[in-house]
C-alpha positions in Angstrom: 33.3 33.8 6.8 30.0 35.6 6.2 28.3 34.1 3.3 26.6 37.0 1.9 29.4 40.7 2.3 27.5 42.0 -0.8 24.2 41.8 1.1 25.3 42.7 5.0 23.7 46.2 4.9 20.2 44.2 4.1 20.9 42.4 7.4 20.1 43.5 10.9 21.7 45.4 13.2 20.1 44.0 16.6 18.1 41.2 17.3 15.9 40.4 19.9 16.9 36.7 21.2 14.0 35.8 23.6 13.0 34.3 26.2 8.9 33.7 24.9 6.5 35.0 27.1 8.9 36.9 29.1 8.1 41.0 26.9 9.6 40.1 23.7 6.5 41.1 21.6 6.3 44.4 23.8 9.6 44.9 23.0 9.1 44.5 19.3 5.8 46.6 19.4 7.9 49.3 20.9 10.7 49.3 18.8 8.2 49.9 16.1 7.3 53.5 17.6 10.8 55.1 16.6 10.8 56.3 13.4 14.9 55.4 13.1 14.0 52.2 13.7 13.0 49.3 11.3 11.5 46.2 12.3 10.6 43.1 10.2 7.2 43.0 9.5 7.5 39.3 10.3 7.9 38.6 14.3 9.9 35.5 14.4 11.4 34.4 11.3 14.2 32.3 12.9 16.0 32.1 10.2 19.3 31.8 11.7 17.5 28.9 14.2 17.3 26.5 10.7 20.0 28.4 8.2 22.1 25.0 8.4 19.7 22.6 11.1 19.3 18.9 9.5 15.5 18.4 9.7 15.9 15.0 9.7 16.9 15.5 13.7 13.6 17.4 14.3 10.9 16.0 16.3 6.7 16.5 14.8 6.4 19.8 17.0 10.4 21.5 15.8 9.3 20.2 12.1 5.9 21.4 11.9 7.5 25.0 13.2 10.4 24.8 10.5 7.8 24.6 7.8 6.4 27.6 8.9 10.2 29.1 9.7 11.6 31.4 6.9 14.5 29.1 6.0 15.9 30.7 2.4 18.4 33.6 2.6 16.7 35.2 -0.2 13.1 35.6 1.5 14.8 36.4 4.6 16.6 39.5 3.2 12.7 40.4 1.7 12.1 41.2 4.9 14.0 44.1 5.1 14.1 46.5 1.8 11.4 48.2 3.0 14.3 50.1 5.4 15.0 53.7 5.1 18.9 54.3 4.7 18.6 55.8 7.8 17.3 53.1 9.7 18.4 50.3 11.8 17.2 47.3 11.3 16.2 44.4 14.4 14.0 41.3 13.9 12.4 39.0 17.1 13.0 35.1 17.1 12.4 33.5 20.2 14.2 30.5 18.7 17.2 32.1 19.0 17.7 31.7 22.2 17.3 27.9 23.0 18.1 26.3 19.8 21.8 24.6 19.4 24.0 26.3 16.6 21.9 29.8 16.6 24.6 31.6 18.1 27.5 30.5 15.7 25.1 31.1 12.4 24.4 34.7 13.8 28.1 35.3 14.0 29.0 33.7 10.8 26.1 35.9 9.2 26.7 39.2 10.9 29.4 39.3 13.2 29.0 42.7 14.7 25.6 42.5 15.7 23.7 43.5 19.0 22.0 41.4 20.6 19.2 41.5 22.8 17.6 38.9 25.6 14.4 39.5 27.9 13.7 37.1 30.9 11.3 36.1 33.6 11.7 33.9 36.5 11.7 30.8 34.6 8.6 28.8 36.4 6.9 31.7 35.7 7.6 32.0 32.1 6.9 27.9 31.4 3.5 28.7 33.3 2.5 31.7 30.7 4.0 29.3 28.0 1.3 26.4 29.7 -1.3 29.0 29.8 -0.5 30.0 26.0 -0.4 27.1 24.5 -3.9 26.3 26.4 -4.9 29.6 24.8 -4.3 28.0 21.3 -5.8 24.6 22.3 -2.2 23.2 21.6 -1.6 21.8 25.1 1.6 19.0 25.3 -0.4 17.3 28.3 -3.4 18.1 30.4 -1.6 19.3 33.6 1.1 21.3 34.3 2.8 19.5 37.1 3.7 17.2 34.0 6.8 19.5 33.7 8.4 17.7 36.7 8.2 14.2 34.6 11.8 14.5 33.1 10.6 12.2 30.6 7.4 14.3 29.2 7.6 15.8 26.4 7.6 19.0 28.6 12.1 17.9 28.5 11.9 17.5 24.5 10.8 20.5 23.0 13.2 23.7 22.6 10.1 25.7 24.1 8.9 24.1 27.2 11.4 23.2 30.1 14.6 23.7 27.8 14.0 27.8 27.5 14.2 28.1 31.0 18.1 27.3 31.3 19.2 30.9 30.6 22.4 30.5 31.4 23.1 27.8 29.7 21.3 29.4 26.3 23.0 32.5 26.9 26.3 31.2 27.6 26.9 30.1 24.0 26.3 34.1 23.2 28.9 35.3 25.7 31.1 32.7 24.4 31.2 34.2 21.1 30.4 38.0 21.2 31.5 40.8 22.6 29.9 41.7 26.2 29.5 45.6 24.7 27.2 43.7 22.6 24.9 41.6 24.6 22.0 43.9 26.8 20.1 41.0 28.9 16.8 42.7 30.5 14.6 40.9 32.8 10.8 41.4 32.8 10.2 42.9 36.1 12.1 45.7 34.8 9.7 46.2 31.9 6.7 46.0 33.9 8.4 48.3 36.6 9.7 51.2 33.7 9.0 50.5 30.3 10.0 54.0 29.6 13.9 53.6 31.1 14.3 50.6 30.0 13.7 51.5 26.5 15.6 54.2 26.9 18.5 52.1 27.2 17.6 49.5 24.5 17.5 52.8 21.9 20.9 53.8 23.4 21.7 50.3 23.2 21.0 50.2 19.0 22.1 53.6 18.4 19.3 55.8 17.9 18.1 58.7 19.9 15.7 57.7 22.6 11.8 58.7 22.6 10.6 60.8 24.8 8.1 58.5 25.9 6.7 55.3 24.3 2.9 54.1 24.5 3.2 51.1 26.6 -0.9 51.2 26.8 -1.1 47.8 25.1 -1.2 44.6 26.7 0.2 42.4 24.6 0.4 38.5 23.6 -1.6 37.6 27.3 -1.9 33.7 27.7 -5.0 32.1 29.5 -7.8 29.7 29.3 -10.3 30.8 26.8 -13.7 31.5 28.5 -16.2 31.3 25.5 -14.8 29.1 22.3 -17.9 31.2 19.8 -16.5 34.5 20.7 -12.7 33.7 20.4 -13.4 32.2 17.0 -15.1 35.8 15.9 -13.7 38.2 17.7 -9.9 36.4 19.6 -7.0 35.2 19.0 -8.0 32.7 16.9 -10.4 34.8 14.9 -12.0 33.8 11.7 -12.4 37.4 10.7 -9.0 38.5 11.2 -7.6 35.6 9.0 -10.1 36.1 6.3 -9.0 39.9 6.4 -5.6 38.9 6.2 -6.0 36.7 3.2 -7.6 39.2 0.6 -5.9 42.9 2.2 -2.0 43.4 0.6 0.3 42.6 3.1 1.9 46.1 3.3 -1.7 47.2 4.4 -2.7 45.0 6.7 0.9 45.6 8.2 0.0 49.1 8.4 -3.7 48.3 10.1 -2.1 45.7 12.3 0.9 48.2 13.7 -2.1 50.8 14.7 -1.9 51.4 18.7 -5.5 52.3 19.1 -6.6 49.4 17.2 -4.1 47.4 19.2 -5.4 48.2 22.7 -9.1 47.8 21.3 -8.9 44.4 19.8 -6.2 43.2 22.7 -8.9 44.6 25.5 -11.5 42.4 23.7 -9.2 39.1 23.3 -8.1 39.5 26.9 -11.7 40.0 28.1 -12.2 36.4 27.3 -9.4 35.0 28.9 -9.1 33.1 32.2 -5.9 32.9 34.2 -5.7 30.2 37.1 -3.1 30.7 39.5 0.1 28.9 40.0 0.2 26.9 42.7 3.1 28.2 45.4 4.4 24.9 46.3 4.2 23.5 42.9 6.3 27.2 41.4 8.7 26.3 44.0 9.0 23.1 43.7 9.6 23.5 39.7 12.3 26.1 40.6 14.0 24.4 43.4 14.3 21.1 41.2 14.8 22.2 37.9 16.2 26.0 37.5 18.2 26.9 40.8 21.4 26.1 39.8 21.0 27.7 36.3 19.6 30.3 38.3 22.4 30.7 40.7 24.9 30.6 37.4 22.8 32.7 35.7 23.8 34.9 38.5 27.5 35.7 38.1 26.8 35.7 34.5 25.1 39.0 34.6 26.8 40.2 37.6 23.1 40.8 38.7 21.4 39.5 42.3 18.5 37.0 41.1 17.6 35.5 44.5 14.2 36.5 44.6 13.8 34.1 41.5 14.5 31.6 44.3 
């Protein structure tokens, strides 16, 4: 029973499942061009990740990210009377996707909704998660062949190794919704026509598609960070653009932050300072070969969709 039939039209209509670091951000970013379209102003809210989670079964990492979570119905639904009439409304949560019980609070909340899922060959998407998290100084362990210890904490946390296993995330969606309702896209297609495939997703919602989208912006890119001084100014950990946050009302610095031309010039100049090692061939197939095949190969006749160059 949906807990909340006086409030469903506050609720969204899509929402963008994951996986991290495989476009969901460019996704969102796009979404935001179409002026039918409203997206929360809060990426990630995974509210329906914690709705009914007993935190006493969370580890340091899944608690410290549930206090920063939006876990009350009521600032939840905040999120979206800002929406036109007209609109439909889609959030992001990459939590969505991995985390045990997402699927049946998202159905119990709004049963009818569309749901949306962007991967990448998984070795490469734990890579880009490795390369993030170095980006943020938040490393689990020094190296990255530490994935292949089954006992790291690479096995424990929902968004490390555990992401990876797309079938076995998504399965609990096509277990519960509709297949009319699920779009899965993977991220070669992005990179390969962000146009079409956007086309779909706004065919997808129900809106009219653009006739093109500006897919100049490079978002959310993970590396090494080259100079510490700089990326405490002017990156992605910048001093300035927390300070600006803290004293600018939120509807403006929304409205600063959603600016393309800003985007591109401030992502150009984080991305400048970033350094991206290459994976290592044998190591990116050994990870696959011992770790993701067979979801791989499940993954497969889920989609009805040839993945053997993930292989």
């Amino acid at each position: 029973m949906n807990k909340i039939n006086h409030l469903v039209e506050k609720l969204p209509d899509f929402l963008i499942i994951g996986a991290g670091k495989s476009g969901t951000t460019s996704l969102d970013n796009y979404l935001k061009q179409h002026p039918d379209v409203f997206m929360s102003p809060v990426k990630e809210p995974d509210f329906f990740s914690y709705d009914r989670i007993d935190i006493s079964t969370l580890d340091k990492d899944a608690l410290a990210h549930y206090h920063t979570s939006i876990t009350k119905i009521e600032d939840y639904l905040t999120l979206f009377k800002a929406a036109k009439p007209n609109q439909v409304i889609g959030e992001t949560s990459n939590t969505y996707l991995v985390i045990k019980g997402t699927a049946e609070t998202i159905k119990d909340y709004v049963p009818n909704v569309k749901l949306i899922a962007i991967l990448r060959q998984p070795t490469e998407r734990l890579y880009s998660r490795y390369l993030h998290l170095a980006r943020e100084n938040e490393l689990p362990s020094p190296h990255f062949e530490d994935v292949l210890d089954r006992n790291s904490i690479w096995w424990v946390r929902n968004d490390l190794v555990k992401e990876g296993f797309y079938y076995e995330n998504l399965s609990r969606y096509f277990n519960l919704f509709p297949k009319e309702n699920i779009r899965v896209y993977l991220n070669e297609d992005l990179k390969k026509d962000s146009n079409a495939l956007m086309k779909d997703l706004f065919e997808f919602i129900g809106v009219t598609p653009l006739e093109g989208i500006n897919d100049s912006v490079k978002y959310n890119k993970s590396g090494f960070i080259k100079n510490k001084f700089y990326d405490r100014t002017l990156g992605h950990n910048s001093i300035l653009k927390t300070a600006v946050k803290k004293v600018a009302p939120a509807s403006l610095y929304n409205k600063v932050k959603d600016n393309i031309w800003l985007q591109k010039v401030v992502n150009n100049l984080k991305n400048r300072n970033l350094e991206q090692p290459k994976l290592d061939k044998d190591l990116h197939k050994k990870i696959t070969t011992d770790i993701y095949a067979d979801d791989i190969r499940q993954l497969q006749q889920l989609l009805g969709r040839d993945l053997s160059h993930w292989l």
